[in-house]
N, C-alpha and C positions, 0 to 999 in steps of 0.2 A: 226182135223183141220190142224196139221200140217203134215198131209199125204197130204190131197188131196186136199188143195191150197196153199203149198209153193212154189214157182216157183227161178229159177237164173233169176235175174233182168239181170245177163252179158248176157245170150241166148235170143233171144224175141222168143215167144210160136206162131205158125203158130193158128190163129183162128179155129179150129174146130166146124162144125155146132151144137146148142144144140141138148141132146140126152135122152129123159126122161128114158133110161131104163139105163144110166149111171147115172145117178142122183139116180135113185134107188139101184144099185150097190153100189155107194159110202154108203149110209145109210145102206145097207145091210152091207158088212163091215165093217163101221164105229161102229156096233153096236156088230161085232166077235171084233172086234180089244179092245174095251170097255169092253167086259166081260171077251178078255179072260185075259187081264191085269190083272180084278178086283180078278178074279177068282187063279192068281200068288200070288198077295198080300196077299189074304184069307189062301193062301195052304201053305204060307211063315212065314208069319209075326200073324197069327189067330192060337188061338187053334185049336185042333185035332176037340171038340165039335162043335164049333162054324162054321168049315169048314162043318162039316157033317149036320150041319142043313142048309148051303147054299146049299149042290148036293140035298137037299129033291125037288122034283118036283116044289111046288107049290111056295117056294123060289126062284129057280130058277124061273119058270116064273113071277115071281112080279119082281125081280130084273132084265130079260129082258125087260119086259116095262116098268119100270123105267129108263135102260139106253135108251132104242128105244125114250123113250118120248125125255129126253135131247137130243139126237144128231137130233134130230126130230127138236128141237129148236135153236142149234146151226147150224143146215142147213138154217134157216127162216132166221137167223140175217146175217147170211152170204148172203144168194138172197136178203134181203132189201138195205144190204150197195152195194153192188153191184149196184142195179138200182135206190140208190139215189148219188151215188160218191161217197164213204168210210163211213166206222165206223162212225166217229165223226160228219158225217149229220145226224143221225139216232136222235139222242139227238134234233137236233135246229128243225129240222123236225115233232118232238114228241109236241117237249113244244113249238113252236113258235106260235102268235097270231095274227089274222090280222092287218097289218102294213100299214099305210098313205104311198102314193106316196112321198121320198125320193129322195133328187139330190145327186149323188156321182162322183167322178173323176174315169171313167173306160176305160180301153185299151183294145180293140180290135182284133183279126186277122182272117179275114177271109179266113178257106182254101177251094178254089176249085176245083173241077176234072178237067183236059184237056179233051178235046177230049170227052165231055162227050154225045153229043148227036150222036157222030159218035158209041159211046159203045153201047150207050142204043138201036140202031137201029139194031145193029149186033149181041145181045145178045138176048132173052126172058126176058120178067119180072121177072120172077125169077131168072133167070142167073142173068140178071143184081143188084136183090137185093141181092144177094148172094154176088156180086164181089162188091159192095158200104158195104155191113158189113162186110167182112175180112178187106179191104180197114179200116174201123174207127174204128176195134178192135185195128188194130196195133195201131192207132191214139189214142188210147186210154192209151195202154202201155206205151206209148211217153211221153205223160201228165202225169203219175201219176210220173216220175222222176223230173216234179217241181211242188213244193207244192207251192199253191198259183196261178198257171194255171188252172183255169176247163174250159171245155166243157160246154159253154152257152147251145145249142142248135144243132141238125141236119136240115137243109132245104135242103130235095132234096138228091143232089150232092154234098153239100158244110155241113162244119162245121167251126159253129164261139167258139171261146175261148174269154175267159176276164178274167182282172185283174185287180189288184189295181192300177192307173195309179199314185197314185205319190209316188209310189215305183218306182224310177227309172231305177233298177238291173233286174224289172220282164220284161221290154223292149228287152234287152240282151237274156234276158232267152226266150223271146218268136222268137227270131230269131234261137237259136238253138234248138229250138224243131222243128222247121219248117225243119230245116237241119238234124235235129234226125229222123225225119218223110221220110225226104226222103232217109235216108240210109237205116232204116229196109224194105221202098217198093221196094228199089233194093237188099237187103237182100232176099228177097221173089220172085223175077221177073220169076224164075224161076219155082217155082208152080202155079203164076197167068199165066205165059205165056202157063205151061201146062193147066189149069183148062181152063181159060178162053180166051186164045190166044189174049191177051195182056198186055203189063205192065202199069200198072196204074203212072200216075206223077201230082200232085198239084202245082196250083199258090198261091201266099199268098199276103196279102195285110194288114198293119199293120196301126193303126189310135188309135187315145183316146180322153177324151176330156168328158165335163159334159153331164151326161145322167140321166136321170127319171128311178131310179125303182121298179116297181108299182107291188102287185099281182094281178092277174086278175081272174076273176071268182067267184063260191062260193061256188058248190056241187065240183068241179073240178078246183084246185087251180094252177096259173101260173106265177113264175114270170118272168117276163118280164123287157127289157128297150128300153125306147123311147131317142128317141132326131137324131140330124140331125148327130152325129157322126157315127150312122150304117151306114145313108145313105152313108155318105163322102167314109166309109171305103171301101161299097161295090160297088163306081163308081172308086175306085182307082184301085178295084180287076181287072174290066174290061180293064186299061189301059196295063195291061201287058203283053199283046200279040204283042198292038201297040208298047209298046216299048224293046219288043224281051228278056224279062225277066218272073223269075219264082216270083220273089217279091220283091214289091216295100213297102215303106215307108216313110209314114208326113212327113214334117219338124216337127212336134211338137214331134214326138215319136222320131226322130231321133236325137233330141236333148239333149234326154232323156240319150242317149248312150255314156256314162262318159267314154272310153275306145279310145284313139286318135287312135291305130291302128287298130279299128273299123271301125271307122269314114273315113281312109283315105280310107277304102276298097269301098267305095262308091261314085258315081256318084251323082253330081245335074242333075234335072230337071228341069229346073226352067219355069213359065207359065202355067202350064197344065192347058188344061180346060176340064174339066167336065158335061158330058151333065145333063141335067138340071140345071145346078149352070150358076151365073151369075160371081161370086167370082174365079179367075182364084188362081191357090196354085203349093208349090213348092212341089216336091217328091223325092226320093233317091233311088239308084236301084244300085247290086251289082257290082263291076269291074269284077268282073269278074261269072259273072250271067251265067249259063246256057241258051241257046237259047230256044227259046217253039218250043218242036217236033210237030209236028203233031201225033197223036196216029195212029200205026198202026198193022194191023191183021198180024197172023201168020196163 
């Protein structure tokens, strides 16, 4: 385990595409590395007897697939936490039961691609899904440095995140993973610009506020949240081009932000209106914000 997923949280890991014949490499030495440990211990710490009825053939192999089995299973628990968020969902995920639609105070941020349909047309589908999953591997890196950040959902081009909104310190926190995001994608601009002959840049757009969250389904279970705060969040994402920034924020999250040399680093908006809303709202946008490039080809 702690060969072949320790990683320096200080380096971020360039995504490499899955690769089943490394996935079986790893298990294959996972399983010399396992016996030949077992095999030190026996020749160290075991009698003279007791070792020479382990080199017996039939020994030996019961005792390889015994170890094959285990790392066989500590590879499974490892791909589950992996495609449920970590370790500790593996549990609420196992034992949890179907649950009544619930209202909770939850904060939002929706990040999404610039330039995304100028990519998508310049690229192949598969380039293109290529260059949107290295794009959210990194994103994903980003988020596991705050706990209590997940990864709602992927649509598309965009990823939404949430949190607990009356923690007020995970508002803060979600503004610098937004800023953490975009340092490793220029961290990398330099392989996407080789791979894919452009550098990738996100807008964000931050909001909270009560939301419904309901499982949905039955063979195939979903959970989900309603209420008019995605909407809010994801006509705010839209405003940031009009107003010549990478990410905007409520009043309500902004308020959130207990840190006065925070606060001064931003801009009011005040009136914004919202297409489909009738309700005009204030928003917040950085002093010193990034311009939105336009995306372009090398």
């Amino acid at each position: 385990f702690i060969l072949f997923r320790w990683r320096d949280n200080k380096s971020p890991q360039l995504p490499f595409k899955s690769n089943r014949l490394a996935l079986l490499a790893q298990w294959a030495l996972g399983v010399f590395f396992f016996m030949t440990f077992f095999s030190l211990f026996i020749a160290v710490y075991v009698s003279a007897e007791v070792a020479e009825a382990y080199t017996h053939t039939t020994s030996f192999i019961s005792l390889l697939i015994y170890h094959a089995a285990w790392f066989l299973i500590l590879m499974s628990v490892i791909n589950v936490s992996n495609r449920l968020g970590g370790l500790h969902k593996i549990g609420v995920y196992l034992l949890r039961t179907f649950t009544a639609p619930r209202q909770l105070q939850s904060g939002f941020m929706f990040l999404d691609l610039n330039g995304s349909t100028q990519i998508a047309e310049r690229l192949s589908s598969r380039e293109y899904s290529l260059f949107l999953r290295q794009c959210f591997r990194l994103l994903d890196q980003v988020v596991e440095k705050y706990p209590g950040l997940d990864i709602y959902q992927y649509v598309g081009d965009e990823a939404i995140i949430h949190w607990n909104y009356n923690d007020d310190d995970k508002c803060i926190q979600a503004i610098n993973l937004f800023y953490d995001f975009k340092i490793i994608l220029s961290t990398f601009k330099t392989h996407f610009k080789a791979r894919f002959h452009v550098q990738p840049t996100f807008k964000a757009a931050i909001h909270g506020g009560p939301v419904i969250k309901v499982e949905l389904g039955t063979t195939q279970l979903h959970t989900a949240f309603h209420g008019d705060v995605l909407n809010t969040t994801s006509r705010i994402l839209s405003l940031c081009h009009q107003n010549k920034t990478d990410l905007l924020i409520s009043e309500s999250s902004f308020e959130k932000l207990n840190s006065t040399y925070i606060r001064d680093s931003y801009n009011k908006i005040q009136d914004v209106f919202l297409n489909g809303k009738t309700q005009r709202l204030t928003v917040y946008k950085p002093k010193m914000s990034s311009m939105m490039i336009n995306t372009t080809f090398l």
